[in-house]
C-alpha positions in Angstrom: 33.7 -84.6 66.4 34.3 -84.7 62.9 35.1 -81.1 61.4 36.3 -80.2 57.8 38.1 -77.0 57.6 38.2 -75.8 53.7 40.3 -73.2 51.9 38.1 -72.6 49.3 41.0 -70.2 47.2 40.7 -70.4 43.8 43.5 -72.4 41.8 45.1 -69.4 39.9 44.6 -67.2 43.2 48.6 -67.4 43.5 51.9 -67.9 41.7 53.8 -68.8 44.6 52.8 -72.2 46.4 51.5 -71.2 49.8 50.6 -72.8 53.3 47.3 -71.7 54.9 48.8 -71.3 58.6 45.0 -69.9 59.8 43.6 -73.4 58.9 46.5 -75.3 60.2 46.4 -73.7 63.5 42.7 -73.8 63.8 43.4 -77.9 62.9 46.2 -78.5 65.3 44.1 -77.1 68.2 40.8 -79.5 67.2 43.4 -82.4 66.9 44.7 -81.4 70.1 41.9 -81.9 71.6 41.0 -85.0 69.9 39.0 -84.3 67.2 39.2 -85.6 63.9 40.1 -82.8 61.1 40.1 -82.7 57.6 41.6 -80.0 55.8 40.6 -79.3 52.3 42.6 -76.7 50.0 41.2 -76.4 46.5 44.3 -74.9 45.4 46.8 -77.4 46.6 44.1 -80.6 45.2 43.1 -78.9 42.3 39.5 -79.6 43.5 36.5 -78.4 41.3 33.7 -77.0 43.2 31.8 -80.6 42.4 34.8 -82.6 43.7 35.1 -80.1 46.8 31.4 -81.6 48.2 32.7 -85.1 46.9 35.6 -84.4 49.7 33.5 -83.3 52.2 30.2 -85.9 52.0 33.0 -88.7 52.1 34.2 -87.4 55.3 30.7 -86.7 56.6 31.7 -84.1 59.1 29.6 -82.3 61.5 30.7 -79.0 61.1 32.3 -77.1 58.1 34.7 -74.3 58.6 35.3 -72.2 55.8 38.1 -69.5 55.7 36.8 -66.1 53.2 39.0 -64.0 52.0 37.5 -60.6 49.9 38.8 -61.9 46.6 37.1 -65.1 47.3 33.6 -64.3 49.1 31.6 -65.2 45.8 33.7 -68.6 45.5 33.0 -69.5 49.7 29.2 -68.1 49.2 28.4 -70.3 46.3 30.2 -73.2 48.0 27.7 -72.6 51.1 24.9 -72.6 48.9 25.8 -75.9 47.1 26.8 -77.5 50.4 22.9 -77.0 51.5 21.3 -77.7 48.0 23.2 -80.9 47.7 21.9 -82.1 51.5 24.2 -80.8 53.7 22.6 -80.5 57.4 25.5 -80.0 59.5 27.0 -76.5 60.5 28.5 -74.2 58.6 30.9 -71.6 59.9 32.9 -68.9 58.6 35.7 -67.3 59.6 38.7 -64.7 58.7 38.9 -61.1 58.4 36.4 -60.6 55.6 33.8 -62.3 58.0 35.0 -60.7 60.8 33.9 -57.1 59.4 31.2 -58.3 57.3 29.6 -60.6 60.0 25.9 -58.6 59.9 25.8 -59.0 56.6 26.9 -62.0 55.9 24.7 -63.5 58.5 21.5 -61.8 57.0 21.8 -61.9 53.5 22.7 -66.1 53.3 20.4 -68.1 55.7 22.6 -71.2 55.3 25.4 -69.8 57.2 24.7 -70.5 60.6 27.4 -69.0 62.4 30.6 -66.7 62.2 33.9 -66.6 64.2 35.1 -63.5 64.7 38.8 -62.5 65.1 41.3 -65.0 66.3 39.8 -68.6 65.8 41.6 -71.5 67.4 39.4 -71.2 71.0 36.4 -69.8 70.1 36.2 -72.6 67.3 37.4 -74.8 69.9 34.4 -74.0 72.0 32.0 -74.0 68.9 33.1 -77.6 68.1 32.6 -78.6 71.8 29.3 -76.9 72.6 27.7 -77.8 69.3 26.5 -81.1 70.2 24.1 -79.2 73.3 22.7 -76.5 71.1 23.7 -73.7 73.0 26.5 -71.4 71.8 25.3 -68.5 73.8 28.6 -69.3 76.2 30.9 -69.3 73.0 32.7 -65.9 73.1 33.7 -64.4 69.5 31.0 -65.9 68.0 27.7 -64.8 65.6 25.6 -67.3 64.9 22.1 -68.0 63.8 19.2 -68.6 67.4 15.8 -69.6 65.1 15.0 -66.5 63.1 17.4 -64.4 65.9 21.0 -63.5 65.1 22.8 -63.5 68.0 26.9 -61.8 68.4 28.1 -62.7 71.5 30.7 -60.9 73.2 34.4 -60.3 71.9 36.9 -63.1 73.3 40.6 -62.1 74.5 43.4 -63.1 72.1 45.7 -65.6 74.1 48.3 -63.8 75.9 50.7 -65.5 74.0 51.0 -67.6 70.8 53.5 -70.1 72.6 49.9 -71.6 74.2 48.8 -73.2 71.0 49.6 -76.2 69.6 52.1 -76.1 66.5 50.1 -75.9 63.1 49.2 -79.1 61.2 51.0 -79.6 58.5 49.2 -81.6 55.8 50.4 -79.5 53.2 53.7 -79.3 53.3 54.9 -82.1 51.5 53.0 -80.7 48.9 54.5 -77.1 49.5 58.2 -78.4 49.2 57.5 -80.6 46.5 56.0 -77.9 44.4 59.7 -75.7 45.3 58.7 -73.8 48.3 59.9 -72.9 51.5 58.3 -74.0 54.5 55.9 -71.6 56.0 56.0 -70.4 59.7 54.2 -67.4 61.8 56.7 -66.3 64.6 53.9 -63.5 65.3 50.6 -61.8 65.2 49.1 -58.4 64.4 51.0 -55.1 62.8 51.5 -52.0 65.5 51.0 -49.8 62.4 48.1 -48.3 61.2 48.2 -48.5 57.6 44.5 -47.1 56.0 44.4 -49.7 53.4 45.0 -52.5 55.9 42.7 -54.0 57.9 45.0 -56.0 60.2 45.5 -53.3 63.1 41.5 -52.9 63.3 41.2 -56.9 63.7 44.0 -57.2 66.4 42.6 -54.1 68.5 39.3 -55.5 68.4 40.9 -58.5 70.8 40.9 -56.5 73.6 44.6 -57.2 74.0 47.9 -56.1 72.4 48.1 -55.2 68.8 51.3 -57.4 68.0 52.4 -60.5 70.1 55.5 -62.6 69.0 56.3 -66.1 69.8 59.4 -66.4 72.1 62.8 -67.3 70.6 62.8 -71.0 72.3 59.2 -71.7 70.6 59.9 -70.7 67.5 63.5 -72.5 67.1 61.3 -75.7 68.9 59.6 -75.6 65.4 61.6 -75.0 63.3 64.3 -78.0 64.7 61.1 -80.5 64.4 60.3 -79.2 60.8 63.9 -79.6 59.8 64.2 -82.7 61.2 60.2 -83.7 59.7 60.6 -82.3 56.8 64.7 -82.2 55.9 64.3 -79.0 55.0 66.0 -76.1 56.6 64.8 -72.8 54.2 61.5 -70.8 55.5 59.4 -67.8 54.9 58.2 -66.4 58.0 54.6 -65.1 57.4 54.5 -62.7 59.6 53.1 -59.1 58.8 55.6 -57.3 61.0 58.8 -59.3 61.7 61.0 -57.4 64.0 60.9 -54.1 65.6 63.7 -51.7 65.8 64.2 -51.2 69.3 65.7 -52.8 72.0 62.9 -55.8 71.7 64.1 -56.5 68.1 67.7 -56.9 69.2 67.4 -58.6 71.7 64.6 -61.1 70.2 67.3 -61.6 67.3 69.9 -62.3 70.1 68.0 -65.2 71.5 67.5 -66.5 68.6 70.5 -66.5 67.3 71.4 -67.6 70.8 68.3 -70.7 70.8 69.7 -71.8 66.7 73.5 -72.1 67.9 72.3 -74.2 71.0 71.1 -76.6 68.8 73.4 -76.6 65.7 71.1 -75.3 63.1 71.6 -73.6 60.1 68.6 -72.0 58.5 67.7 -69.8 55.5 64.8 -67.7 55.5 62.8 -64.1 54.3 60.3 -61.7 56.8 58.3 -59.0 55.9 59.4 -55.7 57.5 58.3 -51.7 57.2 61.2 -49.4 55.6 61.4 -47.6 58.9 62.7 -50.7 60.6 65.3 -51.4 58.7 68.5 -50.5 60.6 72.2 -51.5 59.5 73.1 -53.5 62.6 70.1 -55.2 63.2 69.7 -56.5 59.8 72.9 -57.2 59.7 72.8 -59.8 62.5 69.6 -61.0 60.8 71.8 -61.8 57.9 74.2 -63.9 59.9 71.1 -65.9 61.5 70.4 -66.7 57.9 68.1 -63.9 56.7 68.2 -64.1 52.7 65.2 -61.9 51.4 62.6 -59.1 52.5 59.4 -57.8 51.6 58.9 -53.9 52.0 55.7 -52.3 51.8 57.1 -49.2 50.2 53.8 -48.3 48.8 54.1 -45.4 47.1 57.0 -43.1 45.2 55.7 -39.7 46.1 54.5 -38.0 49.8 51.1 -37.1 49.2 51.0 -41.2 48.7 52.2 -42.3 51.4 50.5 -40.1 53.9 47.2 -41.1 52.5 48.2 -44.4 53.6 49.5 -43.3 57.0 53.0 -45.3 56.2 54.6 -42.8 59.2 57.6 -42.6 56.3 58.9 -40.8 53.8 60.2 -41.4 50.0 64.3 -40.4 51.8 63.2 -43.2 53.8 62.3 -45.9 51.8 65.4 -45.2 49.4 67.4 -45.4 52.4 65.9 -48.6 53.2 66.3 -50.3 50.2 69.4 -48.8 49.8 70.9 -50.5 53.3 69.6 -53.8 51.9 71.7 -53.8 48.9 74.9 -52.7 50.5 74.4 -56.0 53.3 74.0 -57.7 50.0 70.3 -59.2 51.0 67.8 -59.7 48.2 64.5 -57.8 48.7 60.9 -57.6 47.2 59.1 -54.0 47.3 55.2 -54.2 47.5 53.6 -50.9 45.7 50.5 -49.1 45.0 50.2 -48.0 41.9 47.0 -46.0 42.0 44.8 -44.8 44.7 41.2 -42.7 45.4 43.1 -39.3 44.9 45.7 -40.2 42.6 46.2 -37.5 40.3 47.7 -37.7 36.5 51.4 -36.1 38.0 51.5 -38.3 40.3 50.9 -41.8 38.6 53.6 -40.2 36.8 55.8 -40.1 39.3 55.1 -43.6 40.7 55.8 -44.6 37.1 59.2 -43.1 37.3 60.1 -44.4 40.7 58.9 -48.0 39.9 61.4 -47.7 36.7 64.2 -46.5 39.1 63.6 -49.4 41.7 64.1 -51.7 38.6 67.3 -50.7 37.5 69.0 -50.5 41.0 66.7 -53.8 42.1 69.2 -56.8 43.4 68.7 -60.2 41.4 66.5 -62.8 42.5 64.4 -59.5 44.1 61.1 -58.1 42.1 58.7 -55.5 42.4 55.2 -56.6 43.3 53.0 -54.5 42.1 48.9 -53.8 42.9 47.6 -51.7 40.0 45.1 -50.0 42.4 44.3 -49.8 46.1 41.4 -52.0 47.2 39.2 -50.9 49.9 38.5 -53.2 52.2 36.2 -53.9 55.2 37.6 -53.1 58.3 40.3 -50.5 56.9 40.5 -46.8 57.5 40.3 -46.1 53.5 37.2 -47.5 53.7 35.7 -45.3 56.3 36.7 -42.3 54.7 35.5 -43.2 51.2 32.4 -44.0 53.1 32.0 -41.2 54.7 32.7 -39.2 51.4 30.0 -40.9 49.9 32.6 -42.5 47.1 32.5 -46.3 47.6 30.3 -48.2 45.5 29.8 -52.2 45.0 28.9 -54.3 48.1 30.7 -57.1 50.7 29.9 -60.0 48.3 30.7 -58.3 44.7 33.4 -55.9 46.0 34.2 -52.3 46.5 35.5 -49.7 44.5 36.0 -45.9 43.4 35.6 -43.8 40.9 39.4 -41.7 40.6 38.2 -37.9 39.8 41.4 -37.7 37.3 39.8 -39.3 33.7 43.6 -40.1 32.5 44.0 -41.9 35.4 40.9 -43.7 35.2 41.8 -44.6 31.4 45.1 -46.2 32.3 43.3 -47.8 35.5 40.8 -49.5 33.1 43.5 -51.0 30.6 45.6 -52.2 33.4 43.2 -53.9 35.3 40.7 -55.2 32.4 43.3 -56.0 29.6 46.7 -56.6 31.7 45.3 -57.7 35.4 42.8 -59.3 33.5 42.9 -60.9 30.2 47.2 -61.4 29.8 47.4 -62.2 33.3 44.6 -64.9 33.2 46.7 -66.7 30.2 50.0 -66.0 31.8 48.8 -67.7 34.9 47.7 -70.3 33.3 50.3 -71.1 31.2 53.0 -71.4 34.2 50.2 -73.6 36.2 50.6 -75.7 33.1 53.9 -75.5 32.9 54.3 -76.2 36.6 52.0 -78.9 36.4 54.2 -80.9 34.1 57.4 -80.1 35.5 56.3 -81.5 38.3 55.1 -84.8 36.7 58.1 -85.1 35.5 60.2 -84.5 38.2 58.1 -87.3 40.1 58.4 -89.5 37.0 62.5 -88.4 37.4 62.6 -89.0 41.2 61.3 -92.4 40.9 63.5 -93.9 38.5 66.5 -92.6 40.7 65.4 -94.3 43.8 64.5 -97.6 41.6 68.0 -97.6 41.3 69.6 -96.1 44.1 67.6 -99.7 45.8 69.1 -101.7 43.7 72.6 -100.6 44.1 71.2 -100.1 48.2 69.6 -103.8 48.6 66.6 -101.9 49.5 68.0 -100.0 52.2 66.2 -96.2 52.8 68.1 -93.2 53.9 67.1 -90.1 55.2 67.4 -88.4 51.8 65.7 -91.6 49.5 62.8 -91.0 52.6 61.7 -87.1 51.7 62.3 -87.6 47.6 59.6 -90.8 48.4 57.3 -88.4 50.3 53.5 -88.2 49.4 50.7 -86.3 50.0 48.9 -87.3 53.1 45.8 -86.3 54.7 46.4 -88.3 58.0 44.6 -87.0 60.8 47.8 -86.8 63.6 47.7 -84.8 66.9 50.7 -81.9 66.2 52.9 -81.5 69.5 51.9 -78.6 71.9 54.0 -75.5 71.7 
C-alpha cells in the first residue's frame, strides 16, 4: 500500500534542525513490511500548505498519517480539511500524544478524520495499513476510527516488550539534518518513570498496559549507531530520549555495556541526553564522559520549592545546584530547561526565578544556555491540567489551546509583555532572520562544496572517496526497507 506520513510542523516551529524519530519509526516498520512510504516534513522542504497537497496527490497514497502536536493542531486540522476539499478520498489518520488525549474530540468535531491511533504507533498503524483494504478495523487494537455515523475506540494495544523488535527508523532526513549542522538523532528509550504534572509523557506510557520506561539494549543501540557512522560518516549524536539513564545499578551497568559494545567495535562517538537533576551522580557521569558524553539537558524547572513541588519534580533547589554544579566540575557543557511562570506563581516568586535564572547565567559553562518557557502550558493528558480542571480555571479548547488566568495582576502584566511583545512579535523576526540567514549560509556552503570537489576530481581523475561521497550527498526521498533491529 501506498501510505504518506506528514509532519505537518510549521517552518519557524524550531531553531535547532531536528529529526522526526515518531515518523521514521512508524516508516521503517511499513517499509518493513513492504509498503511504500513517503514521508513529508514541511519544515525540512519548506513546503507551503498548497505545495504539501502538491506532494501528497503526486504520490497518490491510500492512507495519510499525520503526526499533531498541541502547538500545531490548527496547522494538521486545516491540512485535513484542505486534503478533503481538494478531492482527497483516501484515509486520514492521526496520531501522537495530542490525539491520543484528545481522540473524542477530535473524532467528533472534524468528520474528515476517519480514524486515530492512540499511544505507541508502529503496530497498530501496521494493522490499520493491512486491514484497511477489507473495511474492518474493528480487530485493530489502539485504534478510534469512524463505523458510518458510529465512532468506534477499540481496545488499548500492549507496547512491545522491547524496542529492539522494531526495525531501525528511516532516515530520509538526515542528509538534510547534517547538512543543515546537526547531530544525528537517535532514541535509545521510551517513556519517563517520573511524574512530572506539566508532562504528559508518564500518562501516555501507563496507558500501554506495560512498563512506564523501556530502553533499548546496549548491543542494539551501538548496532545503529556503527551503521549510521558508517552511512552517514558521522559519528556526533543527540540521543532523544526523555529520560536517559537511571542512577541505580541499571544505569551503571547499561553504561558498562555500552562502553563495553563501542570498544568492541572501535568507535568513537560524541553525544548529549536529557537527564533529571536527581540522577546526576559523579561516577556515573563521569564514565558517561569517557564514552563520549559532551552536553545535557536538565529539567531544573523552577528556582524556588513551592515551584517545584507544584510540578512534582521529587527535588529540591540544593539539588539542582548540586547537579549543575557536578556538571561543571567534570567539565561537561549543559542546557537547563525552566519555567518561568506557572497557575500560582506569585509576584515574590517570579522574583526569585528571575534572580536564579541571572545566577545560572553567570556560573553557566560555554557553549551551554538556558532554555527558557515564559509560562507553563497545560496540556491534555497532564496532571496540571486535571487540577486546573477541576478548579474550574482552564479556559480555551483542544484545537485553539488552553490557558489560565494567574491570580497575581503583576504577574499577569509581565506574562502579557513576555509572551505577546517578546515570545511573540521579536521572536517572530529573530526567527526569521536566522532562517534567512541559515538559508543562505547554506546556499553558499553548497555553492562552496561544489567548487572543491570540481577540483579535488580534477587533481583525482575522477576518483570518489569516502569523504568527496558525504560532501556530494543530496536529499533523497527513496523508499528503502531500513534493517531490522
Amino acid at each position: 500500500m501506498r501510505v504518506v506520513l506528514i509532519d505537518p510542523a510549521t517552518r519557524f516551529a524550531t531553531i535547532e534542525p531536528y529529526e522526526n524519530l515518531g515518523l521514521a519509526y512508524l516508516a521503517a516498520t511499513l517499509r518493513h513490511h513492504r509498503h511504500d512510504v513517503r514521508i513529508i516534513s514541511t519544515s525540512h522542504e519548506n513546503l507551503s500548505l498548497r505545495q504539501t497537497l502538491r506532494e501528497v496527490f503526486q504520490f497518490n497514497p491510500a492512507l495519510i498519517g499525520i503526526t499533531v502536536l498541541g502547538a500545531n493542531a490548527k496547522r494538521a486540522m486545516q491540512l485535513v480539511h484542505r486534503l478533503r476539499e481538494s478531492g482527497y478520498g483516501g484515509h486520514i489518520t492521526l496520531g501522537g500524544y495530542y490525539p491520543t488525549f484528545h481522540a473524542t474530540e477530535l473524532m467528533r468535531g472534524f468528520p474528515a478524520i476517519d480514524s486515530i491511533v492512540r499511544n505507541e504507533g508502529e503496530m497498530a498503524l501496521l494493522d490499520l495499513v493491512e486491514h484497511l483494504p477489507d473495511g474492518d478495523l474493528s480487530g485493530v487494537l489502539g485504534l478510534s476510527y469512524r463505523d458510518g455515523a458510529m465512532v468506534q475506540e477499540n481496545a488499548q494495544r500492549p507496547f512491545t516488550k522491547t524496542i529492539d523488535e522494531l526495525p531501525f527508523p528511516a532516515r530520509d532526513f538526515t542528509p538534510h539534518v547534517l547538512q543543515m549542522g546537526s547531530f544525528i538523532h537517535v532514541s535509545t528509550s521510551r517513556g519517563c518513570y517520573a511524574n512530572c504534572t506539566f508532562c504528559s509523557i508518564a500518562k501516555f506510557f501507563r496507558m500501554g498496559n506495560g512498563k512506564v520506561w523501556r530502553r533499548r539494549s546496549a548491543a542494539s543501540l551501538a548496532d545503529e549507531v556503527e551503521l549510521l557512522i558508517r552511512r552517514f560518516h558521522c559519528n556526533r549524536f543527540k540521543f532523544t530520549d526523555d529520560q536517559f539513564i537511571l542512577t541505580n545499578k541499571e544505569g551503571h551497568n547499561f553504561a558498562d555495556a555500552f562502553g563495553a559494545e563501542l570498544d568492541r567495535r572501535n568507535l568513537k562517538i560524541k553525544f548529549s541526553i536529557a537527564c533529571r537533576a536527581n540522577n546526576i551522580e559523579p561516577h556515573l557521569f563521569q564514565r558517561l564522559k569517557a564514552l563520549g558524553l559532551e552536553k545535557i539537558f536538565v529539567g531544573v524547572e523552577s528556582g524556588h520549592q513551592r515551584g517545584l513541588d507544584t510540578f512534582d519534580k521529587e527535588t529540591t533547589v540544593e539539588i539542582n545546584n548540586q547537579a549543575l554544579a557536578t556538571l561543571r566540575e567534570l567539565g561537561l557543557m549543559y542546557d537547563i530547561g525552566f519555567i518561568l511562570i506557572d497557575p500560582y506563581t506569585t509576584y515574590d516568586e517570579l522574583r526569585q526565578n528571575l534572580a536564579y535564572l541571572l545566577q545560572q547565567k553567570a556560573q553557566i559553562t560555554p557553549g551551554s544556555y538556558l532554555s527558557v518557557t515564559t509560562s507553563l502550558i497545560a496540556y491534555g493528558g497532564t496532571p496540571i491540567y486535571d487540577r486546573l480542571v477541576k478548579e474550574r480555571r482552564l479556559l480555551g479548547d483542544h484545537l485553539n489551546g488552553f490557558y489560565y488566568q494567574i491570580e497575581d495582576k503583576h504577574v499577569r502584566r509581565f506574562q502579557f509583555v513576555m509572551e505577546k511583545i517578546f515570545d511573540g512579535l521579536l521572536f517572530k523576526i529573530f526567527s526569521r532572520s536566522l532562517f534567512v540567514w541559515r538559508d543562505w549560509r547554506h546556499f553558499c556552503r553548497r555553492l562552496w562544496k561544489t567548487k572543491v570537489l570540481s577540483g579535488y576530481h580534477l587533481m583525482k581523475g575522477g576518483e570518489k572517496g569516502e569523504d568527496t561521497a558525504l560532501a556530494g550527498m543530496r536529499f533523497s526521498h527513496a523508499a528503502t526497507v531500513e534493517p531490522g533491529a
